[in-house]
Structures are given as C-alpha cells and as structure tokens.
ZADO-1210 file (C-alpha; in nm, 4 decimals, padded with zeros to 6 digits):
<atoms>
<atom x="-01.0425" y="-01.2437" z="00.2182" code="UNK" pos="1"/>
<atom x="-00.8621" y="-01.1988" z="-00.1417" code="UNK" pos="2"/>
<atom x="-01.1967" y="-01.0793" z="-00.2783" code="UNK" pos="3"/>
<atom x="-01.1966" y="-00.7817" z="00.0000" code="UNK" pos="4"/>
<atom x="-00.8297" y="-00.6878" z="-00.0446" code="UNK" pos="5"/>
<atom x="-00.8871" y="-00.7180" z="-00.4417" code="UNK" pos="6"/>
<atom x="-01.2056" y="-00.4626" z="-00.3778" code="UNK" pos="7"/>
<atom x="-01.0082" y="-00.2566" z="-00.1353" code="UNK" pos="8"/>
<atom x="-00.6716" y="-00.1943" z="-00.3441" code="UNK" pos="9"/>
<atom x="-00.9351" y="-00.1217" z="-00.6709" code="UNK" pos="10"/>
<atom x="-01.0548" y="00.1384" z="-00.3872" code="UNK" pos="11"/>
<atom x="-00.7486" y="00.2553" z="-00.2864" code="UNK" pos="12"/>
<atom x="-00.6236" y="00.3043" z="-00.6381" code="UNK" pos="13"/>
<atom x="-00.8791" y="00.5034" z="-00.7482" code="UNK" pos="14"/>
<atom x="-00.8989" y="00.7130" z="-00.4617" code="UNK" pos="15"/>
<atom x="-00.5013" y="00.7941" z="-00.5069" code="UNK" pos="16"/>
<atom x="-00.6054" y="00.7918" z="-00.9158" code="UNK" pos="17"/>
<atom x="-00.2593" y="00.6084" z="-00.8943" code="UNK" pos="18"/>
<atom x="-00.1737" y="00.3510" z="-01.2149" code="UNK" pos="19"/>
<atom x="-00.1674" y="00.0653" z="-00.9378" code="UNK" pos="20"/>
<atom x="-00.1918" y="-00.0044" z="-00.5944" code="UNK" pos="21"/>
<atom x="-00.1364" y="-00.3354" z="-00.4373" code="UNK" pos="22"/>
<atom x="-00.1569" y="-00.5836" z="-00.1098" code="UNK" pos="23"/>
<atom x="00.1559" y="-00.7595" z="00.0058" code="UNK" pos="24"/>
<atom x="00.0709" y="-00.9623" z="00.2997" code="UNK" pos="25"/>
<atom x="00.3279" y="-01.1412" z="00.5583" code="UNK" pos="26"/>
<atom x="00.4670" y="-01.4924" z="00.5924" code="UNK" pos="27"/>
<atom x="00.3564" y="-01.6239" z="00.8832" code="UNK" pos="28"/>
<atom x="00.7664" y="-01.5687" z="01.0160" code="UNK" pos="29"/>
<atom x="00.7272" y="-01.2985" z="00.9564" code="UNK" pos="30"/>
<atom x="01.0468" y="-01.3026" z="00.6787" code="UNK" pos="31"/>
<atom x="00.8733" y="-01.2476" z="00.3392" code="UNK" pos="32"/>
<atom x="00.5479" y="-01.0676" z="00.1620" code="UNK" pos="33"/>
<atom x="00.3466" y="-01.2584" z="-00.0753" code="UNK" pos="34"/>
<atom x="00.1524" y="-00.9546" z="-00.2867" code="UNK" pos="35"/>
<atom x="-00.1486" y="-01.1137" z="-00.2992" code="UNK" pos="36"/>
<atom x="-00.4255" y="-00.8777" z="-00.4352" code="UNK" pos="37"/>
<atom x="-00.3299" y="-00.5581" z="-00.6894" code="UNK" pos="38"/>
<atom x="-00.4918" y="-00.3514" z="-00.9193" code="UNK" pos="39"/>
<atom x="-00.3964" y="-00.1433" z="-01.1903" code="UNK" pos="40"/>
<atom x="-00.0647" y="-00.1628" z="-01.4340" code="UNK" pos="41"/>
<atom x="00.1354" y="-00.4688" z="-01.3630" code="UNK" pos="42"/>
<atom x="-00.1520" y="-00.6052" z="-01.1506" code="UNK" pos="43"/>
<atom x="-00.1458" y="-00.9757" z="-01.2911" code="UNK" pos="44"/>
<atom x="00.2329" y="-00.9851" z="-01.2990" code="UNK" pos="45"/>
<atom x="00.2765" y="-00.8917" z="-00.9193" code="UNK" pos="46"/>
<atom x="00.0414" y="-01.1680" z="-00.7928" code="UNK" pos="47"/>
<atom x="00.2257" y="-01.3988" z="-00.6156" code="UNK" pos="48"/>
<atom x="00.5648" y="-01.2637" z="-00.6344" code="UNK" pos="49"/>
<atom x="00.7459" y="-01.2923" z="-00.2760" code="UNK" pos="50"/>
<atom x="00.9891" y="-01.0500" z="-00.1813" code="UNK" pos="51"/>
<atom x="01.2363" y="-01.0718" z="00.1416" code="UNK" pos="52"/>
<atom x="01.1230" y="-00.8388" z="00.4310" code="UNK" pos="53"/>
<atom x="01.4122" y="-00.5023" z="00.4306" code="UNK" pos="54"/>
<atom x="01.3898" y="-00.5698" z="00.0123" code="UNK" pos="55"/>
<atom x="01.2500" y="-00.2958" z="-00.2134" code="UNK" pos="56"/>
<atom x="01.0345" y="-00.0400" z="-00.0271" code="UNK" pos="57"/>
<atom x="00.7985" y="-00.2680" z="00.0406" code="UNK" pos="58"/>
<atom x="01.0371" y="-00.4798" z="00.2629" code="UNK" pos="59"/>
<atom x="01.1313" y="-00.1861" z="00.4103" code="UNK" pos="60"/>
<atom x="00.8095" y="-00.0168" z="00.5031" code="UNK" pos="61"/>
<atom x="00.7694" y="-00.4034" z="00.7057" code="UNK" pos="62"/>
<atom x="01.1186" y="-00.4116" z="00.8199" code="UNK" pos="63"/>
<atom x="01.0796" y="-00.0811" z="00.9719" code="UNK" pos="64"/>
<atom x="00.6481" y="-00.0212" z="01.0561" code="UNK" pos="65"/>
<atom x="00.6868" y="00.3060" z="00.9401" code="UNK" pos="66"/>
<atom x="00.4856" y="00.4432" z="00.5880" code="UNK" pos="67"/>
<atom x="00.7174" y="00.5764" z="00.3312" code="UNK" pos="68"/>
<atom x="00.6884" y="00.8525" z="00.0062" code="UNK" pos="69"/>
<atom x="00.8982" y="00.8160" z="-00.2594" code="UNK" pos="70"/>
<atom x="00.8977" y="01.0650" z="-00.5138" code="UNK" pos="71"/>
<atom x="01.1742" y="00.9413" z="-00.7454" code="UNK" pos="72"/>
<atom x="01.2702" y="00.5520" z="-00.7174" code="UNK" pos="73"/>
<atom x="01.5135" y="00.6702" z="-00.9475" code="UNK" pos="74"/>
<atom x="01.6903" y="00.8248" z="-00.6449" code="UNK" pos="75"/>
<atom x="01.5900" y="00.5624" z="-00.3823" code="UNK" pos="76"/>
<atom x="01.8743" y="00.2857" z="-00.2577" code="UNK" pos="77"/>
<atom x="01.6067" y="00.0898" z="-00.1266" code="UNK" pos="78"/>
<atom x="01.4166" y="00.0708" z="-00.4705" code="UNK" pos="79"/>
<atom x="01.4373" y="-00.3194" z="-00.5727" code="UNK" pos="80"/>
<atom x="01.4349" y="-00.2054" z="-00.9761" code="UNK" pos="81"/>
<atom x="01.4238" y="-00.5404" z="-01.0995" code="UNK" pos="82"/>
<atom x="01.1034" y="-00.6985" z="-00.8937" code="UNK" pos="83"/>
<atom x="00.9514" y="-00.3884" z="-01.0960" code="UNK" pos="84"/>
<atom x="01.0585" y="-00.4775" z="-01.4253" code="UNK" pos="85"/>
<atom x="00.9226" y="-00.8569" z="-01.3897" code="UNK" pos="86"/>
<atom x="00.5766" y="-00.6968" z="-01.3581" code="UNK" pos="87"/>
<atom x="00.6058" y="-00.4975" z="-01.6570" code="UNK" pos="88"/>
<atom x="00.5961" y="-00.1416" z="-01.4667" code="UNK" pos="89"/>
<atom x="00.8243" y="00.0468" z="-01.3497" code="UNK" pos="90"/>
<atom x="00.6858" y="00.3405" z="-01.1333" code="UNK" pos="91"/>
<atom x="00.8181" y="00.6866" z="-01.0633" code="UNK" pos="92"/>
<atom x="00.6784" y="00.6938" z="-00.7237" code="UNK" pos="93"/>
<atom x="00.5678" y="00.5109" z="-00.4689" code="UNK" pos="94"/>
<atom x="00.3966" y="00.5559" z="-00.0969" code="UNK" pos="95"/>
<atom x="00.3666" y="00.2534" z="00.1049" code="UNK" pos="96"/>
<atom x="00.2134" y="00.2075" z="00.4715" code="UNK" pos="97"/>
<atom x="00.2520" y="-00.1003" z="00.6678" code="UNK" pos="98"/>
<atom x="-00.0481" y="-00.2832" z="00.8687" code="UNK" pos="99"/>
<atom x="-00.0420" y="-00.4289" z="01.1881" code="UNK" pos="100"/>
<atom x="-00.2370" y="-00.6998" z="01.3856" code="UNK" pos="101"/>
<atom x="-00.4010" y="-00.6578" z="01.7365" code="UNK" pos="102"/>
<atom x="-00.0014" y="-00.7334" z="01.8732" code="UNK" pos="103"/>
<atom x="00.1290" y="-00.4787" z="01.6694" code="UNK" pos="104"/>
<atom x="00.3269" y="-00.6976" z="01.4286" code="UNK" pos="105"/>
<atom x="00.3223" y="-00.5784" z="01.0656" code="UNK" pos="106"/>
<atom x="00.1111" y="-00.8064" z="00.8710" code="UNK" pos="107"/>
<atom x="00.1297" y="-00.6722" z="00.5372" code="UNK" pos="108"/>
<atom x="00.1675" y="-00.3448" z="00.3268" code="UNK" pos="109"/>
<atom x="00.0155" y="-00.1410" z="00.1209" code="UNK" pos="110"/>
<atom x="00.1302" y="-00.0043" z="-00.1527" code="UNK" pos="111"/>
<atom x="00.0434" y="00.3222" z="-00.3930" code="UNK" pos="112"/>
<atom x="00.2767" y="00.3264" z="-00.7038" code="UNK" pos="113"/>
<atom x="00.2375" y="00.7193" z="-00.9102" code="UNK" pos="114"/>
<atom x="-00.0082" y="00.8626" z="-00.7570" code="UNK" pos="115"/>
<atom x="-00.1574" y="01.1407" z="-00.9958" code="UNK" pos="116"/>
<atom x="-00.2752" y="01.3611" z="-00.7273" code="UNK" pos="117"/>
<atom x="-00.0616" y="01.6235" z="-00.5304" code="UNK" pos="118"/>
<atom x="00.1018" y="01.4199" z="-00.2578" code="UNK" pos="119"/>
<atom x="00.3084" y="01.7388" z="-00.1190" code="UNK" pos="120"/>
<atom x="00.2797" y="01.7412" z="00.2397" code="UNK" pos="121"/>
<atom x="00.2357" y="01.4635" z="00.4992" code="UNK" pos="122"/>
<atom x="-00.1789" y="01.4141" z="00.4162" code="UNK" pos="123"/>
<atom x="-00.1032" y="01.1403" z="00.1364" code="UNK" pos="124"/>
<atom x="00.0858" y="00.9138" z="00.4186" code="UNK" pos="125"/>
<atom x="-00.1441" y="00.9617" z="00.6779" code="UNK" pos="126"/>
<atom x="-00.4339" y="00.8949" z="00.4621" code="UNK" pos="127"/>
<atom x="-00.2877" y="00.6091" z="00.2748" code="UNK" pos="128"/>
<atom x="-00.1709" y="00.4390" z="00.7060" code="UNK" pos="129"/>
<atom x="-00.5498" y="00.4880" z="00.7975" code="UNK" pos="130"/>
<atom x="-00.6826" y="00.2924" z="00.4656" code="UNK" pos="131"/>
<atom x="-00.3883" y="00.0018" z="00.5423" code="UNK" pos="132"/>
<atom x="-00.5098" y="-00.0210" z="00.9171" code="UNK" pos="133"/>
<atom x="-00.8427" y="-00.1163" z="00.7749" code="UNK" pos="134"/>
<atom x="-00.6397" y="-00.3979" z="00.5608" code="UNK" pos="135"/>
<atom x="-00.5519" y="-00.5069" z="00.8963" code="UNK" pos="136"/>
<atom x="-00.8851" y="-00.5236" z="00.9969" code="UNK" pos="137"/>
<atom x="-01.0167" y="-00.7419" z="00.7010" code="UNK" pos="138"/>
<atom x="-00.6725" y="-00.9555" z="00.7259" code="UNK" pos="139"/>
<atom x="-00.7742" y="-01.0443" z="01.1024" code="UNK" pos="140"/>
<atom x="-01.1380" y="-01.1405" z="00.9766" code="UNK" pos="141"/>
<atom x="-01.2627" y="-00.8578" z="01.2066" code="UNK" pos="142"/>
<atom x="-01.3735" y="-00.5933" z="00.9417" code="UNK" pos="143"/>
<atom x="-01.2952" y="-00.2642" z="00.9643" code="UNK" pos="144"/>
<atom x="-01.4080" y="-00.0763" z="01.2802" code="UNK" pos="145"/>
<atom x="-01.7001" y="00.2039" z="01.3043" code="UNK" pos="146"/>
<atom x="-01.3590" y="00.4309" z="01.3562" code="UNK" pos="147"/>
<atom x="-01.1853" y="00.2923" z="01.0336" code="UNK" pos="148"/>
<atom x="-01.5301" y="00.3746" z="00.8718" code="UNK" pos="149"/>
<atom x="-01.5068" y="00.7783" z="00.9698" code="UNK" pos="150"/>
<atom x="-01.1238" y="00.7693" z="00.9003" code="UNK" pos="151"/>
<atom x="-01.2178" y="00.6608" z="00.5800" code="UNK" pos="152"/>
<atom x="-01.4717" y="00.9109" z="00.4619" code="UNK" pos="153"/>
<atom x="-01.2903" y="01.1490" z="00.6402" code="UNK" pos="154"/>
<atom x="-01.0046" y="01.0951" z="00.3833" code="UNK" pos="155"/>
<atom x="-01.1922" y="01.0762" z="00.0737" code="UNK" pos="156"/>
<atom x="-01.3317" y="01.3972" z="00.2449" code="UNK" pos="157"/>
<atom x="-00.9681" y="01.5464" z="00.2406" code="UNK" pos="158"/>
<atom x="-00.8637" y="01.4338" z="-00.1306" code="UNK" pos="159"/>
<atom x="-01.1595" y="01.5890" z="-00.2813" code="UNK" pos="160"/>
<atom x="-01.0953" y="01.8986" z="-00.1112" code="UNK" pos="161"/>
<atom x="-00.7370" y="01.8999" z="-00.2023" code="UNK" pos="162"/>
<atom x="-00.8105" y="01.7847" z="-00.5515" code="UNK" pos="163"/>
<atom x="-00.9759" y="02.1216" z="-00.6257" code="UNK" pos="164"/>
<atom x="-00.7611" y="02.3626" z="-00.4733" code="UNK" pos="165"/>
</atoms>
C-alpha cells in the first residue's frame, strides 16, 4: 500500500505542480494521522510524524470531513506552525481533502502544500476530494473504481485547460 500512496502523492504533486503533497492516514481510533507517504520539500521529514485529529489543517480537514483552501497559513488559527518547521518547510498555502471508507469514516487526508497553479475558484477542491477518494480506494485494498478512473482524467482534463487560459 505505501508504494501506491508514495506513487499517488508524486502524482498528485505534480499534477497541482505544488512543492509537496502528502498522505496522512488515520489511527485505527480514529484520534491521530500518521503521514505516511509524501513527496516533494520536507518529504523525508514528515514521514512518520503523528499529529492529533482537530490539530493543524490536517486535523481539521479529519475532524470536520470537509476539504479546505488555505491561501495564507499566515492568517489561518488552525495552522499548526511548528509541525511545519520540524519538516524543514513552511508553506504559504495549503488545500487538504479528507478520505473516507465504505462507512463514511475519514480514513486519512490529503494534503497539497503551494500549489503553483491558479487555485481561484472551487475547481482546485473538488479536484483535489476526487483524487483523495481514490486514496480511499487503494487504503481499503479495493483500487480505485472505473468512476475514480474518469474523475481522474477528467481533472487532469480541467488543469490543463485552466493552465492555459
């Protein structure tokens, strides 16, 4: 499973040409994330760091199942500042978009930290929740669905077009 998540954020980084992206995945209590797969700046340092669900934005997109955009941390109370500085990057902005299994509990996040393309508008959140429902998929061990696979081209579809406006 780490392999696909590690392949997926690489994806999902790329796609966003963000300077990281990464994988935080549920305890099984449901109380903390574990980042377990990342890509980009602060990639190695992230790894393994646990953070309480409602902490940082990451805690809160769990806490609440709903995808946040954050264009200036800076200006964000729910910005955990210093689980950023122990990775050796702090970002400027961040969208996040929880995951869910087949009950509907979030299972993990995932997370897009300064994005370089224009994330005006609500496209960049809806794009980024289809891409983490397919984390879900690959979490459960049931891959991601011929649905997931249209959403999916269907939103590097919509970036490219967007990139060249």
């Amino acid at each position: 499973m780490t392999d696909a998540l590690i392949r997926s954020v690489t994806a999902v980084r790329e796609l966003f040409d963000a300077a990281a992206c990464s994988c935080a995945l549920a305890s099984p209590e449901g109380d903390s994330l574990t980042f377990m797969a990342a890509d980009g700046i602060g990639a190695e340092e992230v790894i393994g760091v646990v953070v309480p669900v409602g902490r940082g934005l990451v805690g809160w997109t769990a806490m609440s199942g709903q995808p946040v955009a954050v264009r200036d941390v800076g200006d964000d109370s729910r910005f955990a500042r210093d689980i950023a500085e122990s990775t050796g990057y702090v970002p400027t902005a961040i969208l996040a978009a929880p995951f869910f299994d087949s009950a509907g509990e979030v299972v993990g996040v995932l997370e897009v930290l300064d994005p370089a393309i224009d994330t005006s508008g609500d496209w960049p959140l809806a794009v980024l929740g289809t891409l983490a429902s397919q984390l879900g998929a690959i979490v459960a061990g049931d891959g991601p669905s011929d649905a997931d696979q249209r959403y999916l081209a269907i939103g590097r579809q919509v970036v490219e077009l967007v990139e060249r406006r």
